[in-house]
N, C-alpha and C positions, 0 to 999 in steps of 0.2 A: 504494500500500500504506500504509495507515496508520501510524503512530508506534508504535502499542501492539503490530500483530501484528508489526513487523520487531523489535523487542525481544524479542518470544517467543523469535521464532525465531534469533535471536541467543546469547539461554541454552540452546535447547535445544542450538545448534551448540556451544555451546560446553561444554555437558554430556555431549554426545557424545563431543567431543575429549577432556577431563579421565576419561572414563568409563577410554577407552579405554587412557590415560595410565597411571592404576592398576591396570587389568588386567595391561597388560605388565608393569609393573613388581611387581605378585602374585607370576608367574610367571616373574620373572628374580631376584628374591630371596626366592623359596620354600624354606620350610627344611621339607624332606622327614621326615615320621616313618617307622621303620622299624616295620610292623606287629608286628612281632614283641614292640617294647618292651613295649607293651600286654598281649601275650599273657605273655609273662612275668612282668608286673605280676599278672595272673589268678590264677596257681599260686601265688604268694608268701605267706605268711601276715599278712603285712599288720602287721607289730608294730613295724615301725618303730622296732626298736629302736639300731640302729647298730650292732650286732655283726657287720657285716661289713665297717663301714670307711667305707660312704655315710654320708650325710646323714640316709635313709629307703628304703623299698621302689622310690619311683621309680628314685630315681638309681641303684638294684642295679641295676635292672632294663636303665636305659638302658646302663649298665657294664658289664653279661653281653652285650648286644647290641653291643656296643664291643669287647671282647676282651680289655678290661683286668678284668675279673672272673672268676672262674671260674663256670662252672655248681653249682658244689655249693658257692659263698662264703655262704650263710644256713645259718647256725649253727643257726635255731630251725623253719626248715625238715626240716632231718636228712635224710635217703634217699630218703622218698617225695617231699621238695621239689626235692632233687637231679634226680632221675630224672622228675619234671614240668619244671623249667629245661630239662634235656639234651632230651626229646624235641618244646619249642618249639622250641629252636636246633639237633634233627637233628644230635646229637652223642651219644657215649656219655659213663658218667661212670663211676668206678671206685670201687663203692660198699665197696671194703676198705679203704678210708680210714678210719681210727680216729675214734670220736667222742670227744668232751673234754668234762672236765667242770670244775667249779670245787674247788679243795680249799684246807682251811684250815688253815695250818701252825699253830698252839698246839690243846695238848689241857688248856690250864691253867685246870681249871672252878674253879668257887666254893671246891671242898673240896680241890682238889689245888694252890693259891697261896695267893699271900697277899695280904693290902690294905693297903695302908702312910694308906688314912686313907677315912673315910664319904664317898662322893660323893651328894650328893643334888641336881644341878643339873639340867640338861638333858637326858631320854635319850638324848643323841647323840654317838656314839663321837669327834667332832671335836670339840665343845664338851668332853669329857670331858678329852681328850689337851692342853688348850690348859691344863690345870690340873693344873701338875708332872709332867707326859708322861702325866697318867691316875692313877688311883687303886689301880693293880696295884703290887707291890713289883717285878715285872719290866717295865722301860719298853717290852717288844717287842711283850708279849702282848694278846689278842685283848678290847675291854672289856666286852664284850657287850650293847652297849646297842641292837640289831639297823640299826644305819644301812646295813648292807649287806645285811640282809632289806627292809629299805622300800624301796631301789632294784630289788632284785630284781623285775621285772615278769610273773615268772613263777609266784612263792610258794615258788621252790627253797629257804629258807633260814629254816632256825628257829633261836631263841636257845634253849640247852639248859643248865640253870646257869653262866651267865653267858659265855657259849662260843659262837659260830658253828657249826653244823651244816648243812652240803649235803645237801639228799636229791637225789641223782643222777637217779632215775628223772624228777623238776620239772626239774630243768637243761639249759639250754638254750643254755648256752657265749658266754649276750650280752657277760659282761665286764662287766658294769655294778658289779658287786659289788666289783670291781678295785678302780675309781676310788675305789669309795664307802670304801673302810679308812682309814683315818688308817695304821695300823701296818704295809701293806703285807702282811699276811699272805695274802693269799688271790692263788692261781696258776692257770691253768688248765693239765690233764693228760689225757693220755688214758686213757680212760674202764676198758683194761684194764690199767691201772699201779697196783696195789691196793696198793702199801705207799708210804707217806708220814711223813716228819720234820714231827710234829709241834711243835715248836717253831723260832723264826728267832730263840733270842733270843745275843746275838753276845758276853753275859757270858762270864768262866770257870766251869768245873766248879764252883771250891767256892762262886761268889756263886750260882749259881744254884739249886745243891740247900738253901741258905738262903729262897730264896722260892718254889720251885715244885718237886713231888716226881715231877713225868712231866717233869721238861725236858729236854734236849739239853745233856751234863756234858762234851762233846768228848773223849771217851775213845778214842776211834777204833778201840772193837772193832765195831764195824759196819761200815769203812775194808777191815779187818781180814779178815774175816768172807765180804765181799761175792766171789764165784770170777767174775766178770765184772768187776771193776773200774766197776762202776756208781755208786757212794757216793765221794763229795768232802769234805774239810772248807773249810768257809766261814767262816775266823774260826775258832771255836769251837765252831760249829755246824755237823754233817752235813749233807749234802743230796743227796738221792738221785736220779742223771740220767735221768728216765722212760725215753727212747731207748735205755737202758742194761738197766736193769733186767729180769729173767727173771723176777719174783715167785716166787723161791727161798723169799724166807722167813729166809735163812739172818740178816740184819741184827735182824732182829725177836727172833730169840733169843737171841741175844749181847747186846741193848740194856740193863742195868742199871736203865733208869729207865723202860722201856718208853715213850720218846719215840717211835721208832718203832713205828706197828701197821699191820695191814691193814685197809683197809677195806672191811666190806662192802659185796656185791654191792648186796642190800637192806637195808633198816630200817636203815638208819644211826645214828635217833635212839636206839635202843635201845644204843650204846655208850655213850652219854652220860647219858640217864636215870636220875634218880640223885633220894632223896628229896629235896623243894621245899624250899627254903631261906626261909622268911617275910619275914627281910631283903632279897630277889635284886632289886633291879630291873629293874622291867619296861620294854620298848619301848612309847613308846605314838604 
């Protein structure tokens, strides 16, 4: 036998051996997918937004197939995402779970506070706050320069004289809007909790009726007022326990400064809309 073919057959023996080698070892450290991930991944809306606590839609997906997620944890899914999740994983879901939306505690627009000086820097509610707590006379409230409309990935969120407004029907409970406040005003609620304290700001009564004519004066006739015990004070500041709340009404009428209101079902903007202010800065 020649030199050259016992060499062949040498690699090929021993291509055969290493083939083989790998094969086994494929199949003795194969990491199995559950088809279902996939399937689940299908039904998902794909926004990838993190509002349910992943990283992205995979990782929900592989996490509902895991058991450490629930079937209806995608927020921007809502019901019909819930009930496509439940019937890949051959589970029910119980779609009387309340949806949540985002709400934004100050109602203190351009004409109802005050400005303790011209901001003309950045329009970015963070750059804004890093200069004297913000250019509001109350250091709580909301500065309207929309940094938590631009994170919104959904367009839930207009700047309305200089003020944050949620349109409920856009919202989609990602939570992005959270992060994005400097002032921490924005929480999320369930979607049938229509009366909200619009103000978090933590002064007393008389500082505050000094710089803002809708704020929260801790008077505690809403305390008062409230026949479930749903309304707390915080500081200074009411604050109403959704969990609690029957949307009486009864807190709303008692308020002095109508810090508390209900919010509409629709048109939200329409509380807000108010003639344009030439000075207002805009988000850009």
């Amino acid at each position: 036998m020649s030199p050259i073919l016992t060499n062949v057959l040498i690699f090929l023996a021993l291509g055969i051996v290493l083939g083989a080698i790998l094969t086994i070892a494929a199949k003795v450290f194969e990491v199995k997918v559950d088809p279902r991930v996939e399937a689940v991944r299908e039904v998902l809306p794909g926004a990838n937004c993190g509002a349910c606590g992943e990283v992205g839609c995979d990782n929900f997906a592989a996490a509902v197939v895991a058991g450490t997620q629930p079937v209806d944890g995608c927020p921007v899914g809502g019901a019909e995402g819930a009930i496509a999740v439940a019937n890949v994983m051959g589970v029910e879901v119980d779609l009387n779970a309340t949806r949540k939306v985002a709400r934004v505690r100050c109602k203190g627009t351009y004409t109802d506070s005050k400005e303790k000086y011209n901001y003309s820097g950045i329009a970015d509610c963070f750059a804004a706050s890093q200069v004297f707590a913000g250019h509001k006379e109350c250091q709580y409230g909301c500065l309207g320069h929309g940094t938590c409309a631009k994170a919104c990935p959904f367009g839930a969120i207009d700047i309305v004289d200089r003020v944050a407004v949620i349109n409920e029907d856009k919202c989609q409970a990602c939570e992005k809007c959270i992060s994005a406040c400097p002032k921490q005003l924005i929480e999320m609620v369930p979607v049938d909790k229509r009366y909200t304290v619009g103000c978090r700001s933590l002064d007393k009564g008389g500082v505050v009726r000094k710089y803002c004519s809708v704020g929260c004066i801790g008077c505690t006739l809403c305390v008062k007022a409230c026949p479930v015990e749903a309304i707390t004070m915080q500081g200074a500041v009411a604050y109403i326990d959704p969990t609690k709340c029957i949307n009486c009404g009864a807190c709303e009428k008692k308020c002095p400064t109508k810090a508390i209101w209900r919010v509409p079902e629709t048109n939200q903007l329409a509380v807000f809309v108010k003639e344009e202010d030439p000075t207002e800065p805009k988000a850009v």
